[in-house]
C-alpha positions in Angstrom: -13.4 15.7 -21.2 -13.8 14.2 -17.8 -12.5 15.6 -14.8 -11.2 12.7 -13.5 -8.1 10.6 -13.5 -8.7 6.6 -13.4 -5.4 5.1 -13.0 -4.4 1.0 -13.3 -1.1 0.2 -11.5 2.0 1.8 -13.5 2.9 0.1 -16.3 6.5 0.3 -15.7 6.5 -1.2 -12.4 4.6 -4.3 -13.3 7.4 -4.9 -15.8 9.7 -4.9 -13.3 8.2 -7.2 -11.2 7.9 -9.3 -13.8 11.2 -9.3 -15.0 12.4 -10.0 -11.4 10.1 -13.0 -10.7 9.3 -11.2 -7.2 7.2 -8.4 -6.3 8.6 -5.2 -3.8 7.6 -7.9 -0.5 9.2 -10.6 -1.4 6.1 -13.0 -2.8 7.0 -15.0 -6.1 5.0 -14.1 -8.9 2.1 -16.3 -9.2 1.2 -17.2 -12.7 -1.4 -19.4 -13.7 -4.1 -19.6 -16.7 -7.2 -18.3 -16.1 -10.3 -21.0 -16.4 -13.3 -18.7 -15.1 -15.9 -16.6 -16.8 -16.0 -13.6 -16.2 -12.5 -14.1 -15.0 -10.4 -12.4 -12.1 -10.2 -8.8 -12.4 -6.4 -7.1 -14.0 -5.2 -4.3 -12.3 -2.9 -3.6 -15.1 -5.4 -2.9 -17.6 -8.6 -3.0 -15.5 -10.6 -5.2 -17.0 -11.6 -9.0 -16.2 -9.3 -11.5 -17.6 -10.6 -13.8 -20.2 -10.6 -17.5 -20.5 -7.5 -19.3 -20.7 -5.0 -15.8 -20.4 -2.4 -16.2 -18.4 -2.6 -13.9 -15.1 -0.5 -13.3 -11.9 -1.2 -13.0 -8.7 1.1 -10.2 -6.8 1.0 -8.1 -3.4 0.7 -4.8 -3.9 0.7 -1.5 -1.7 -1.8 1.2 -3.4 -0.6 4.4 -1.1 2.7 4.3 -3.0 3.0 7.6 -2.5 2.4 7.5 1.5 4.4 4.4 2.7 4.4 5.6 6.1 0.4 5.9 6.7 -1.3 3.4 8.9 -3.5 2.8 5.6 -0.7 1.6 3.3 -2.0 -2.1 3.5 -0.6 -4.0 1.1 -2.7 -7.1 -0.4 -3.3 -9.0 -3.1 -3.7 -8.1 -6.6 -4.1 -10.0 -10.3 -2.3 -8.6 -13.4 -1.3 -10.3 -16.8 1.1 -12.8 -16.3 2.7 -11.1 -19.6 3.5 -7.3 -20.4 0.1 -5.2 -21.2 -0.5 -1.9 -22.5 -2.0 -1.0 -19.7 -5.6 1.1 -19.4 -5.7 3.3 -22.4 -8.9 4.9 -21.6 -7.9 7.1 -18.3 -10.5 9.3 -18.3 -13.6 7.0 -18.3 -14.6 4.8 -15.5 -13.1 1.4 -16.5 -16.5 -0.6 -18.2 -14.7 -4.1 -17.6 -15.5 -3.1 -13.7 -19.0 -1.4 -14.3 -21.0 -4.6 -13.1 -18.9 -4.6 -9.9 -19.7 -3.3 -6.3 -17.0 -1.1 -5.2 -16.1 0.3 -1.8 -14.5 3.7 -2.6 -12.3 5.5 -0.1 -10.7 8.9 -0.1 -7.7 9.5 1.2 -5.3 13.1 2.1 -2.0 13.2 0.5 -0.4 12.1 3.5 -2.2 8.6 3.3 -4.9 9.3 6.1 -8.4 7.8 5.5 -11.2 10.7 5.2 -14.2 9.0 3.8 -16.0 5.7 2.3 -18.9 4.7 0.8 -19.9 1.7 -1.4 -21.2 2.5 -4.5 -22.1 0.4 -7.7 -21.3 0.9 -11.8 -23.9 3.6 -12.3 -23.7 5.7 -9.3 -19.7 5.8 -9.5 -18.5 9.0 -11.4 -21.3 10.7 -8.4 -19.9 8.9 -5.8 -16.2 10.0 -6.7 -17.0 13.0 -7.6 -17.9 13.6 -3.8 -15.4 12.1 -2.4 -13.3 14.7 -4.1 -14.9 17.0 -3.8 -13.8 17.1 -0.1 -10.7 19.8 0.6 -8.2 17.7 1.9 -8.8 14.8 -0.6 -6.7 13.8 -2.9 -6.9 10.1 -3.8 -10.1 7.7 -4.1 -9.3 4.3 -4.3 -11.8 1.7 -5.6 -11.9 -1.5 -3.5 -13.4 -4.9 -4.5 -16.5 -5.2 -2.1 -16.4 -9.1 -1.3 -13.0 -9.4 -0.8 -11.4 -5.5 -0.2 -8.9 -6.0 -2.9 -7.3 -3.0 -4.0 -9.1 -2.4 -7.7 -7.4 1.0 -9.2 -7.2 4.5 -8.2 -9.3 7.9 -9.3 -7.8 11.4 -9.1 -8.7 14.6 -10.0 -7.2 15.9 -13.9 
């Protein structure tokens, strides 16, 4: 049994953002069918969409739980333009986003930056794993490399 916690964006919130047509900053939902191979990569299920699913395009804030740190940026994410099941696998690394670069960062419960480090599919769980391992941590978030997108989020179980 792992150790650690690998967690998509809630399940519940995307449905209401759906239902709404706007996510919590005001943006209309962005849907469009996806036409590239490998395609962009959901947030609600962590894996890359395939071709010709319908996606969305939302902002998002990852420190949910910190709104008031300098660090809750909020940017752009991609989910399914539809309700998903979400990630079902929460204890393994998410093999859709294996092949990716990642820039990991830890953060204190408070929402203050303690460490980074890029890291790549094989090296991830090691990389976490020290970034946790840290007192004061209590988050690791996974960022696209090229573009700094928010990707999902890794806690201890």
């Amino acid at each position: 049994m792992s150790t650690l916690s690998f967690e998509a964006l809630p399940s519940e919130e995307l449905h209401r953002i759906r239902s709404i047509g706007f996510d919590d900053f005001g943006h209309a939902v962005r849907v469009f069918v996806n036409d590239k191979e490998p395609g962009t990569p959901l947030r609600c299920c962590l894996r890359e969409a395939r071709e010709d699913e319908r996606v969305a395009l939302i902002a998002w804030r990852p420190l949910h739980d910190a709104p008031d740190s300098v660090y809750a940026e909020v940017g752009p994410v991609f989910i399914h333009a539809d309700d998903c099941p979400g990630y079902q696998d929460g204890g393994r690394y998410p093999e859709g986003f294996r092949h990716r670069q990642q820039v990991l960062r830890s953060y204190t419960a408070a929402g203050d930056l303690l460490d980074t480090t890029i890291t790549d599919g094989p090296a991830a769980e090691t990389d976490i794993l020290r970034l946790l391992s840290a007192p004061a941590a209590a988050v690791v978030h996974s960022r696209n490399v090229q573009a700094g997108c928010y990707m999902f989020a890794i806690r201890r179980r």
